[in-house]
DRENDREN-387807 format. One record per residue (C-alpha): residue number from 1; residue in one letter; z negated, y negated, x. Coordinates in steps of 0.05 Angstrom, whole numbers, plus 5000, padded with zeros to 4 digits. Layout:
% DRENDREN-387807
(NUM,A,(Z,Y,X))
...
***
This chain:
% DRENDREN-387807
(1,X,(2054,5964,7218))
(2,X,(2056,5992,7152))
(3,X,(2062,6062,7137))
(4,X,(2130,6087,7123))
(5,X,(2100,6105,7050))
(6,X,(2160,6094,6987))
(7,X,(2133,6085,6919))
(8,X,(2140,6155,6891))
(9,X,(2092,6183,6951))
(10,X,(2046,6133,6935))
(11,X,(2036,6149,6866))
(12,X,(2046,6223,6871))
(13,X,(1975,6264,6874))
(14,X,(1964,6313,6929))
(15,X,(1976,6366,6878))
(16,X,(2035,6347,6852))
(17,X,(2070,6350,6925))
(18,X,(2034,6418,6942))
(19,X,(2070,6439,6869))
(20,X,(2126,6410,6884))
(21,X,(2141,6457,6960))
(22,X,(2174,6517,6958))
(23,X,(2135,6568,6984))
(24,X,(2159,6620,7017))
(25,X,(2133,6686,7015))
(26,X,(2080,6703,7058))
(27,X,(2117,6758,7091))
(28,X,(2172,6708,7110))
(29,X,(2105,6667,7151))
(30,X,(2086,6735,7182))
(31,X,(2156,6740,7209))
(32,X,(2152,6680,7252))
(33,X,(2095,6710,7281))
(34,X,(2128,6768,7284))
(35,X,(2084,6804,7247))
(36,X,(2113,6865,7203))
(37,X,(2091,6877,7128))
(38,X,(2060,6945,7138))
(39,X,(2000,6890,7180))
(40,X,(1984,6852,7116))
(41,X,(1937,6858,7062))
(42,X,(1978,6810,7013))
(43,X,(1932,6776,6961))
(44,X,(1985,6758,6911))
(45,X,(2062,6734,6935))
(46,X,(2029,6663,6988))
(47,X,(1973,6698,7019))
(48,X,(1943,6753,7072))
(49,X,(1895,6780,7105))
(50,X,(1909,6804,7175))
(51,X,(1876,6860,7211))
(52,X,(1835,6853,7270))
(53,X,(1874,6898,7316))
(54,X,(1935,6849,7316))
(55,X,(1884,6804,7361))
(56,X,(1908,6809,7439))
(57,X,(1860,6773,7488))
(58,X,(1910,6768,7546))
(59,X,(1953,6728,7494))
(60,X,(1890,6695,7481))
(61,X,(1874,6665,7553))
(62,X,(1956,6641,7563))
(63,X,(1972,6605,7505))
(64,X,(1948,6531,7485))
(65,X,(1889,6512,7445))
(66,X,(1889,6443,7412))
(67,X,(1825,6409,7387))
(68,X,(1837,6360,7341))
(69,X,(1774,6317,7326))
(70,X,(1750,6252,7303))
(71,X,(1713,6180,7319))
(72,X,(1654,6165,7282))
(73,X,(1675,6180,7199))
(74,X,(1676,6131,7147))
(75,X,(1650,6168,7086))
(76,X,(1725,6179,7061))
(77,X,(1740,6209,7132))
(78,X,(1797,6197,7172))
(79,X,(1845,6253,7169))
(80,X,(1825,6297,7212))
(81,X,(1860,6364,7174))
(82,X,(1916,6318,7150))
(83,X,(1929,6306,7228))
(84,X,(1918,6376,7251))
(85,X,(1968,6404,7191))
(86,X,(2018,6345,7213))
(87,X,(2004,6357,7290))
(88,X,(2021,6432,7274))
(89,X,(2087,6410,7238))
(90,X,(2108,6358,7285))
(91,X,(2094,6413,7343))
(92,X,(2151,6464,7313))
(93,X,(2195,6408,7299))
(94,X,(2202,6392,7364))
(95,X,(2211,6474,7381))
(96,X,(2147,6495,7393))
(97,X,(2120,6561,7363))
(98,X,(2059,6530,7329))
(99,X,(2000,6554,7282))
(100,X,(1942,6520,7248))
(101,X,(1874,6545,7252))
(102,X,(1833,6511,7201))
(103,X,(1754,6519,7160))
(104,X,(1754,6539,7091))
(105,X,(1736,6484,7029))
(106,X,(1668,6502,6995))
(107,X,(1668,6497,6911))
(108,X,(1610,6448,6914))
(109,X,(1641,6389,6950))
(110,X,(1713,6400,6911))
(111,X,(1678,6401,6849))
(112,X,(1634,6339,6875))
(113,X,(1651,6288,6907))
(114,X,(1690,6298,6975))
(115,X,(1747,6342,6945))
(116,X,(1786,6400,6977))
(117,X,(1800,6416,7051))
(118,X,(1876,6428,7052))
(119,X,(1904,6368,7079))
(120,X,(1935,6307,7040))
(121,X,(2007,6279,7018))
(122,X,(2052,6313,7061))
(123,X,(2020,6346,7114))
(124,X,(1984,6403,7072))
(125,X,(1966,6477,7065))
(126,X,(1987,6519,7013))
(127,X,(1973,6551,6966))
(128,X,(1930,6484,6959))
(129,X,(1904,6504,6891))
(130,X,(1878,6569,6905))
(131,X,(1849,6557,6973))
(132,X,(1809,6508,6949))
(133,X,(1784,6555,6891))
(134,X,(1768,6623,6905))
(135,X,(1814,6637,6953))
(136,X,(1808,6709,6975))
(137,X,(1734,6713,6965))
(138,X,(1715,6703,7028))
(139,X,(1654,6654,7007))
(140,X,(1633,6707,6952))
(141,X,(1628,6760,7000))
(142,X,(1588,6720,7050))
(143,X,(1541,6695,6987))
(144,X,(1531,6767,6967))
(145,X,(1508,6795,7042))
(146,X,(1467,6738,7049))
(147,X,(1427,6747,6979))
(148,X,(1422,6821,6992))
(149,X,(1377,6810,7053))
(150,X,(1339,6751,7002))
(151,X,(1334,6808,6959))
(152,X,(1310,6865,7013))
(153,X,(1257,6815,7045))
(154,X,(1220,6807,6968))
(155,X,(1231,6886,6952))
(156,X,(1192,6898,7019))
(157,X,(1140,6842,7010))
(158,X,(1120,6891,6935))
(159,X,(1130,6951,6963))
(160,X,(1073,6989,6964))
(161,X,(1097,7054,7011))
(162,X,(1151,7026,7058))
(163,X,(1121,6943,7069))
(164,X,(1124,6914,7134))
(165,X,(1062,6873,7122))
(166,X,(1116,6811,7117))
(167,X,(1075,6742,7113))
(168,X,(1114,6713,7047))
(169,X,(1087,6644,7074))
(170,X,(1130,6646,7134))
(171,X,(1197,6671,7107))
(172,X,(1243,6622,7124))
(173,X,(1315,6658,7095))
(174,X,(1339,6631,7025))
(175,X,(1382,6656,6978))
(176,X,(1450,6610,6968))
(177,X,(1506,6592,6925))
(178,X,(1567,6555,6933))
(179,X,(1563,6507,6885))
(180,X,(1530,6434,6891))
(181,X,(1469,6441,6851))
(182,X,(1401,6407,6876))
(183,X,(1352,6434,6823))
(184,X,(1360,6491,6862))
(185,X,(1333,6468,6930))
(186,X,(1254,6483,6915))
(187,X,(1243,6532,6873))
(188,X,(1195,6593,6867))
(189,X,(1210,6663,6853))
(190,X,(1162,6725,6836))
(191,X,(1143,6697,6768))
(192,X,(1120,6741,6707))
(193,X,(1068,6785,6728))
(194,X,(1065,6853,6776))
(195,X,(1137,6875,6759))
(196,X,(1175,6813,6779))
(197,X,(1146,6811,6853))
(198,X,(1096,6771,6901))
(199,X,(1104,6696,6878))
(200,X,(1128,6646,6929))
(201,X,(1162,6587,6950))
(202,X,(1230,6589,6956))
(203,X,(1304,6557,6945))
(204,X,(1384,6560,6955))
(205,X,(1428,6530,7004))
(206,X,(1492,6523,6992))
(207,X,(1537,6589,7021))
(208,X,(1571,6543,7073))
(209,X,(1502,6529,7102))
(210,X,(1473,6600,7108))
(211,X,(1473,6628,7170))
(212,X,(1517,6693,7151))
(213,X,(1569,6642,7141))
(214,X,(1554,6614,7221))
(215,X,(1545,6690,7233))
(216,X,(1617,6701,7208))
(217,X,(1650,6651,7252))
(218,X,(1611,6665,7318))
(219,X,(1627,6737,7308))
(220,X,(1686,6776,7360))
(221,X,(1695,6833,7329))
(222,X,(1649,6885,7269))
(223,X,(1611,6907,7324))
(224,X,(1587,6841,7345))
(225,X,(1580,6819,7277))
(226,X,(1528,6876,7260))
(227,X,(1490,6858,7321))
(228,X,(1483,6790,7296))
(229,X,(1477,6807,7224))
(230,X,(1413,6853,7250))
(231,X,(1381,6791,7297))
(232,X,(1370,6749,7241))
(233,X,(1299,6721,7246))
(234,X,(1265,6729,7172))
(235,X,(1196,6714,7186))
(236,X,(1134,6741,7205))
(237,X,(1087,6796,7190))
(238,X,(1003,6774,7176))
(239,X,(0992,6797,7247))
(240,X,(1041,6743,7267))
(241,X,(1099,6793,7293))
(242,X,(1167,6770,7291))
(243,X,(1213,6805,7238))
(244,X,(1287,6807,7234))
(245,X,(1336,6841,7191))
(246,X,(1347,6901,7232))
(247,X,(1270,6913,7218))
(248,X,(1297,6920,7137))
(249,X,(1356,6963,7159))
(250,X,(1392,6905,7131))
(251,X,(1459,6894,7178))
(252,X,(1503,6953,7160))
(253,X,(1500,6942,7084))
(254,X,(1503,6863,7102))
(255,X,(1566,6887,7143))
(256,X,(1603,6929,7087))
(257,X,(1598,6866,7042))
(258,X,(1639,6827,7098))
(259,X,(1691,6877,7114))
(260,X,(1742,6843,7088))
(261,X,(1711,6770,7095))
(262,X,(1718,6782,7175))
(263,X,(1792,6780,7177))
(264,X,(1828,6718,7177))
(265,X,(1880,6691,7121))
(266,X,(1946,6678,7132))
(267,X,(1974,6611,7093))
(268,X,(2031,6569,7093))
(269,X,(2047,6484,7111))
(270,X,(2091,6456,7065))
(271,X,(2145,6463,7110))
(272,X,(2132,6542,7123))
(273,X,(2103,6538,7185))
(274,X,(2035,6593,7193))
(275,X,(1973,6575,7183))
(276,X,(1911,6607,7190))
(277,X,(1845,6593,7149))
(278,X,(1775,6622,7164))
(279,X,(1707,6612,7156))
(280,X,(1679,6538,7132))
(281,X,(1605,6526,7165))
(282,X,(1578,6453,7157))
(283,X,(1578,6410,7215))
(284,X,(1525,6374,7209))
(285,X,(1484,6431,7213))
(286,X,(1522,6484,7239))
(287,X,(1577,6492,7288))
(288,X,(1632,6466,7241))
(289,X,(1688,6505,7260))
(290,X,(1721,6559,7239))
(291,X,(1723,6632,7266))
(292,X,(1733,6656,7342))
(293,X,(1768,6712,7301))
(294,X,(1810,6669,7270))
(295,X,(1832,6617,7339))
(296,X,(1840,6690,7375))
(297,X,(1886,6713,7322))
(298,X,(1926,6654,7324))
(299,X,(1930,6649,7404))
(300,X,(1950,6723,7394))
(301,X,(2010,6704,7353))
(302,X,(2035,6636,7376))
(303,X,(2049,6593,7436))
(304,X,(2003,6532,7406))
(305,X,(1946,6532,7350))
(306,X,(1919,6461,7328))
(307,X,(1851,6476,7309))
(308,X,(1793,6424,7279))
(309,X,(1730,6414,7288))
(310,X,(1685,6369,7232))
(311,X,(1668,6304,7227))
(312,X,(1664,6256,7290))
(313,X,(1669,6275,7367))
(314,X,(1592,6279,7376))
(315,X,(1581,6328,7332))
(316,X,(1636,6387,7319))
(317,X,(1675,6378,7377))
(318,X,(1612,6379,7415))
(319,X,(1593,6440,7384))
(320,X,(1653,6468,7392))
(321,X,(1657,6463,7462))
(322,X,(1585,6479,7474))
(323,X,(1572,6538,7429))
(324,X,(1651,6560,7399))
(325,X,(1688,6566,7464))
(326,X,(1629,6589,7508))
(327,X,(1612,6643,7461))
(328,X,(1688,6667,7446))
(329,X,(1711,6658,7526))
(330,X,(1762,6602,7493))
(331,X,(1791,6552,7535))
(332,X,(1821,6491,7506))
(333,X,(1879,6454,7541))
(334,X,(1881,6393,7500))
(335,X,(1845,6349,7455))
(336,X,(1870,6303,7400))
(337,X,(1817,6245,7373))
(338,X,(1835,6219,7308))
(339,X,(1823,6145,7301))
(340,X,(1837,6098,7237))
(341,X,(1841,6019,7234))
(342,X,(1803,6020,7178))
(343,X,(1745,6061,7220))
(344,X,(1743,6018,7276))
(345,X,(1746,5959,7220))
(346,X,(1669,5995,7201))
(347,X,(1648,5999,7268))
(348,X,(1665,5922,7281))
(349,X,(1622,5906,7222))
(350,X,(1668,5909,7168))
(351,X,(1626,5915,7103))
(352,X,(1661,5972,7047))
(353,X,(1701,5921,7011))
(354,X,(1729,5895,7075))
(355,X,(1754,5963,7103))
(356,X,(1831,5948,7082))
(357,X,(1824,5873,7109))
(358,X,(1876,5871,7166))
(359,X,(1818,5837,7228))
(360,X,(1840,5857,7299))
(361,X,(1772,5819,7317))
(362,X,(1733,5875,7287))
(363,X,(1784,5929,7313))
(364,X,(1772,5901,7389))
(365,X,(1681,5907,7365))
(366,X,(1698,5977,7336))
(367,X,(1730,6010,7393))
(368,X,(1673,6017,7425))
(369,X,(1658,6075,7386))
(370,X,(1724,6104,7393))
(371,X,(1716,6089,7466))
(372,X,(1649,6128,7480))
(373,X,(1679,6190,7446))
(374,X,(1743,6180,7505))
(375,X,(1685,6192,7554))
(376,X,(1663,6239,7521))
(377,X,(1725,6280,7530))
(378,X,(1732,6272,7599))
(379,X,(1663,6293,7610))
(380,X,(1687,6362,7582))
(381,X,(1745,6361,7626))
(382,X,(1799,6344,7575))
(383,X,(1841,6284,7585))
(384,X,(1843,6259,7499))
(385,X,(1897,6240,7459))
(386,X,(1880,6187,7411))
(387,X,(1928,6201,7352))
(388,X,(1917,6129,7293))
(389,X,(1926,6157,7230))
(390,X,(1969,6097,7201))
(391,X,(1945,6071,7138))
(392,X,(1992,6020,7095))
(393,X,(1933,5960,7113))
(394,X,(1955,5974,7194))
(395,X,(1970,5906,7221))
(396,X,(2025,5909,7281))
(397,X,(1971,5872,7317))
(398,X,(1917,5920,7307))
(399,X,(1955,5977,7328))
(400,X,(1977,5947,7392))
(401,X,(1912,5924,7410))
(402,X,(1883,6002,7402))
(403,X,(1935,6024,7440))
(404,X,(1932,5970,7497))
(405,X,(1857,5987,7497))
(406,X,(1863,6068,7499))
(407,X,(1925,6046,7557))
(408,X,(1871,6016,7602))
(409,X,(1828,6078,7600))
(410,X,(1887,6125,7607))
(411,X,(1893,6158,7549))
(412,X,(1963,6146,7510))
(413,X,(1950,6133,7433))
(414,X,(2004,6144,7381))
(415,X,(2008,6126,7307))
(416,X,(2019,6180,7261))
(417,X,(2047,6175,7193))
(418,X,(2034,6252,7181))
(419,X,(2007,6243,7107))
(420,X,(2074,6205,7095))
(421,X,(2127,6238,7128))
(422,X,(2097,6311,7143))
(423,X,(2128,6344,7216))
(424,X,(2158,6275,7216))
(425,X,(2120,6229,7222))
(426,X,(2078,6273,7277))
(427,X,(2138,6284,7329))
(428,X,(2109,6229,7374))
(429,X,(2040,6260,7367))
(430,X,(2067,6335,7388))
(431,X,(2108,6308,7438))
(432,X,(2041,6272,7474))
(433,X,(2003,6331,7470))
(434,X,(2054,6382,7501))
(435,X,(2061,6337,7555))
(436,X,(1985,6323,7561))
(437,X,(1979,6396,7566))
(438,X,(2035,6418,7613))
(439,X,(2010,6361,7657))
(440,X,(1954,6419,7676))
(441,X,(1902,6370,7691))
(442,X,(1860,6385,7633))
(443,X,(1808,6439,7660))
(444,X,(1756,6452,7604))
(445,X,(1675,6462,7625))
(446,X,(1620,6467,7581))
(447,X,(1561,6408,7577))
(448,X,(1502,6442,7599))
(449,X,(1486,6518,7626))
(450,X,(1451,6557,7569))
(451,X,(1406,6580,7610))
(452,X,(1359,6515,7625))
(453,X,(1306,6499,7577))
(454,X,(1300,6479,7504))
(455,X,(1292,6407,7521))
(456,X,(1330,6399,7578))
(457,X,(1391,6420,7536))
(458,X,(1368,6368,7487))
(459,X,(1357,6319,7535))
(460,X,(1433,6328,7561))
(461,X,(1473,6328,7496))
(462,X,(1426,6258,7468))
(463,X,(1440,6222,7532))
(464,X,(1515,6246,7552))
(465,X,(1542,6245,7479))
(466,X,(1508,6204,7447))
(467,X,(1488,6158,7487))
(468,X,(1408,6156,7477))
(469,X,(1361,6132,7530))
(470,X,(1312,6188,7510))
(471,X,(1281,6241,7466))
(472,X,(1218,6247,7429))
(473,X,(1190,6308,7398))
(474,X,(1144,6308,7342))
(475,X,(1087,6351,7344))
(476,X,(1115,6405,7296))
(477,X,(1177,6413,7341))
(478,X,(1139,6419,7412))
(479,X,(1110,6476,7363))
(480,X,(1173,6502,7346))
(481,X,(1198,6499,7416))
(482,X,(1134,6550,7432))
(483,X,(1154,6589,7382))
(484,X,(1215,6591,7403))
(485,X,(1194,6610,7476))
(486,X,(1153,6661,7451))
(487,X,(1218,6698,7415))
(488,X,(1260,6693,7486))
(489,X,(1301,6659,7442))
(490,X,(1296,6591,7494))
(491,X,(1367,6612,7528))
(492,X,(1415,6592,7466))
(493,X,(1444,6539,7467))
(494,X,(1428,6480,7415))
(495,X,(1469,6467,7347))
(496,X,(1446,6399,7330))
(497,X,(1428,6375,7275))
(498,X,(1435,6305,7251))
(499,X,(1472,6243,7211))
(500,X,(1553,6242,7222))
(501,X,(1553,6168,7209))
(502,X,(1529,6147,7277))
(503,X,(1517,6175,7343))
(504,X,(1448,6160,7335))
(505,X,(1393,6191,7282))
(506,X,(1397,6127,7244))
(507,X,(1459,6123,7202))
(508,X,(1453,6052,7197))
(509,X,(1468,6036,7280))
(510,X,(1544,6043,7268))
(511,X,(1592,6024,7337))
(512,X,(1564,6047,7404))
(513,X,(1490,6044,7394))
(514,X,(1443,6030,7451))
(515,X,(1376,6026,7490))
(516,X,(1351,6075,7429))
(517,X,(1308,6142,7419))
(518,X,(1332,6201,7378))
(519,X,(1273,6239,7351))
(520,X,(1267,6316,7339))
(521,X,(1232,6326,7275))
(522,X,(1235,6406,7274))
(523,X,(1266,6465,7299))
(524,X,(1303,6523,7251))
(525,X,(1327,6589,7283))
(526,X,(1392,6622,7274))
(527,X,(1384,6680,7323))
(528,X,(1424,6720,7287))
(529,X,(1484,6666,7299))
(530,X,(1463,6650,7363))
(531,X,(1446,6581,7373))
(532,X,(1376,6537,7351))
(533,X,(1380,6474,7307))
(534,X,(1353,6414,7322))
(535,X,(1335,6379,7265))
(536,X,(1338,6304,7280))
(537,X,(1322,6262,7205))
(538,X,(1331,6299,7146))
(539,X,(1391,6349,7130))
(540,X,(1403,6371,7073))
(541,X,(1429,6442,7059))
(542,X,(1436,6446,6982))
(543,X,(1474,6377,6964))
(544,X,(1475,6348,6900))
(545,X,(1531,6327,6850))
(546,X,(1550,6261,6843))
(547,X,(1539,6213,6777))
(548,X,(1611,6229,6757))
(549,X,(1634,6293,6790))
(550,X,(1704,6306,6813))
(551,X,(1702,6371,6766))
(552,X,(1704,6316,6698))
(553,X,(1778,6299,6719))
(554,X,(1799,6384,6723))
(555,X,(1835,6413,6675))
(556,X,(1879,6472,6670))
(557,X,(1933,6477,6598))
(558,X,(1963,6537,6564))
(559,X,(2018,6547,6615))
(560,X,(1973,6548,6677))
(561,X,(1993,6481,6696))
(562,X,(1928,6442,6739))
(563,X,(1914,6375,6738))
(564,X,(1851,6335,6780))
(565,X,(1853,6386,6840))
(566,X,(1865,6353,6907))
***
């Protein structure tokens, strides 16, 4: 089965279609939420904020929650916001009121290597060109509060009348920037004598990886996100007491910055349906998803919202479930589990320059993956829906055999040809999901209870989803767990931390790895979010650019017209 794909899709860019849509103005998108024009904060004639008070929580617990999530990524991904955005389309088109929820791009990876975060072809967000710029400033903002408290903790490590005796060896808060840049992960600050400050070690994460960025999208309302904003562990003081940013009188300044970061932002499809876009944290090391004040806001104003969660099953959705809807009392009565050929192609052994080689023999090997993160669903409660994201290489026969395969564990899978064809080529998909949800036998529960210990939740999530046979902790992390004890900070539940190329902590065990050990390296706090991190391998926080970076193909002429963005 190839994808119904003509010639001029194929060779048009993602820009060039997004250029190509006529947008409507944004108070035209409001209307079909029936929102008026006196509620919006327009930035420019395609955009919006939209004020917290439009947020209704009885709205909130009747209407339906989609999460639409992923198998095990290739490196290119497999369309998970290209499905949502279609899934969102296709959901209208067949008369449902429908809104997309979606993350935020970050500047470093568009200027990189992985590009923006607004869809593809013709299931896409717009304006495409400025969301996956600067948008409404949302990532400046969130830079800004979180360099102000970098920039309180060193004023009160030289202050001479007001110090908190702060240990500078044990300050674990960075400064950030949202830009790819990896001279910038180890650096040290304070240099040039008495004037400049105390000199330490130090270094920048990139903004989607700080924790007022995790702060942002765990937040319920200002009030909450204050409370956080003040929990946020900095470090210690020489006579090993704990110190967070309340202690610096940091969270109400930290607050002003983000008074106009916390609302959400109202965006189009290209085919004028809403969409809502909020808050971009990793998920890899963070919860990957985007604000509970953004997936309120859209269950306020709509009957469905198709939210995402990033990269494979095991890690956002997981997250998601565990942390997201816990935290935000959000109840999701569906879930959609993007799949590729080419994917399960990798996961049957497929080597790069195989991937587009039609071989239902390494489909059949690969769906192990794809079937682990099935049971993974049902352990939540939630009954998947496997949508294939059709690629032109599809074979008929690979196709039928996923679907004969999902069949036998009772899930329905459908191909979508949402890049393609938009709202219509995700009908099928929409369709499967309504029914899925009025069926009413999807009844969401979290994992674990918060409330058991640091391992035990560990434990739970290595052997449930992914599918370890145990745990080991390296002496520096049964340090950090004391630590941890020691703050009452033991009853949060666990963000982990590790590779999104397999469901183990070795990116090289690709399928459904077995009979292996997933190893705890460290711990890092993010009280002030809410959750502890795991850190299983190495992440990284700062990346780095590639050898030729998507930003050498970027141009903008003398009439405004951009070429390279996608």
């Amino acid at each position: 089965m190839s994808n119904p794909v003509n010639n001029t899709l194929e060779v048009k860019s993602d820009l060039e279609i997004a250029q190509a849509a006529q947008m409507q103005h944004i108070s035209n998108i409001a209307a079909k939420l029936n929102i008026s024009d006196d509620d919006l904060e327009l930035y420019g004639k395609y955009k919006a904020k939209l004020p917290l008070d439009l947020i209704d929580e009885n709205k909130v617990n009747e209407n339906n929650l989609i999460l639409v999530t992923a198998l095990t990524p290739t490196p290119a991904g497999e369309g998970k916001t290209t499905i949502s955005i279609g899934l969102t389309e296709g959901l209208n088109k067949i008369g449902k009121q429908a809104t997309a929820v979606l993350r935020e791009p970050s500047l470093g990876p568009v200027f990189g290597i992985k590009g923006g975060a607004a869809g593809g072809g013709n299931a896409q967000v717009v304006p495409m060109e400025d969301i996956n710029l600067h948008f409404t400033g949302d990532f400046s903002a969130i830079e800004k509060a979180n360099n102000l408290l970098a920039a309180l903790i060193d004023n009160n490590i030289q202050s001479k009348t007001r110090s908190l005796n702060i240990d500078p060896r044990t300050v674990i808060w960075k400064r950030v920037i949202d830009m790819n840049d990896r001279t910038l992960r180890d650096i040290v600050v304070g240099l040039g004598g008495t004037p400049n400050g105390i000199p330490r070690e130090d270094g920048f994460n990139i903004t989607a990886a700080s924790e007022i960025m995790a702060i942002l999208c765990m937040s319920n309302d200002i009030v909450d996100l204050k409370r956080r904003l003040g929990n946020i562990f900095v470090g210690f003081t020489y006579d090993k007491k704990a110190i967070y940013a309340r202690d610096l009188n940091a969270q109400g300044a930290m607050a002003l910055l983000l008074k106009d970061a916390v609302k959400p932002n109202l965006v189009q499809t290209l085919e004028g349906n809403p969409a809502i876009i909020h808050g971009g944290p990793f998920a890899n090391i963070a919860q990957g998803t985007n604000t509970i004040l953004a997936t309120k806001m859209g269950l306020s104003l709509s009957d469905y919202v198709v939210t995402e969660a990033g990269f494979g099953a095991d890690l956002g959705a997981e997250k998601f479930l565990n942390i997201k809807c816990v935290a935000g009392g959000l109840k999701p009565k569906a879930m959609v589990i993007v799949a590729t050929i080419r994917a399960l192609r990798h996961h049957g052994g497929a080597s790069k320059e195989e991937l587009n080689t039609p071989s239902a023999e390494r489909v059949k090997v690969g769906f192990a993956n794809l079937q682990k993160h099935i049971e993974n669903a049902l352990k939540f409660g939630l009954n998947p829906v496997v949508s294939i994201n059709n690629f032109i290489s599809d074979t008929e026969e690979e196709v039928a055999l996923v679907k004969a395969m999902c069949a036998e564990m009772g899930v329905k899978a459908v191909p979508t040809q949402a890049w393609a064809m938009g709202g219509d080529g995700a009908m099928a998909l929409a369709q499967a999901v309504v029914e899925e949800v009025e069926s009413g036998k999807n009844n969401f529960k979290p994992l674990y209870d918060h409330n058991l210990g640091v391992k035990e939740k560990i434990n739970t999530i290595a052997r449930e989803i992914y599918g370890a046979d145990s745990v080991d902790f390296s002496k520096q992390a049964l340090a950090d767990i004391k630590k941890i004890e020691g703050l009452e900070l033991d009853k949060l539940p666990i963000c982990m931390a590790k590779t999104q190329k397999s469901f183990s902590d070795n990116e090289k065990l690709i399928g459904r790895p077995e009979g292996f050990t997933v190893t705890v390296r460290e711990f890092e706090i993010a009280a002030g979010a809410g959750f502890i991190i795991p850190i299983l391998g190495k992440m990284m926080r700062m990346p780095g650019l590639p050898s030729v970076p998507a930003s050498e193909g970027m141009d903008i002429d003398e009439n405004g017209v951009i070429t390279g963005l996608s």
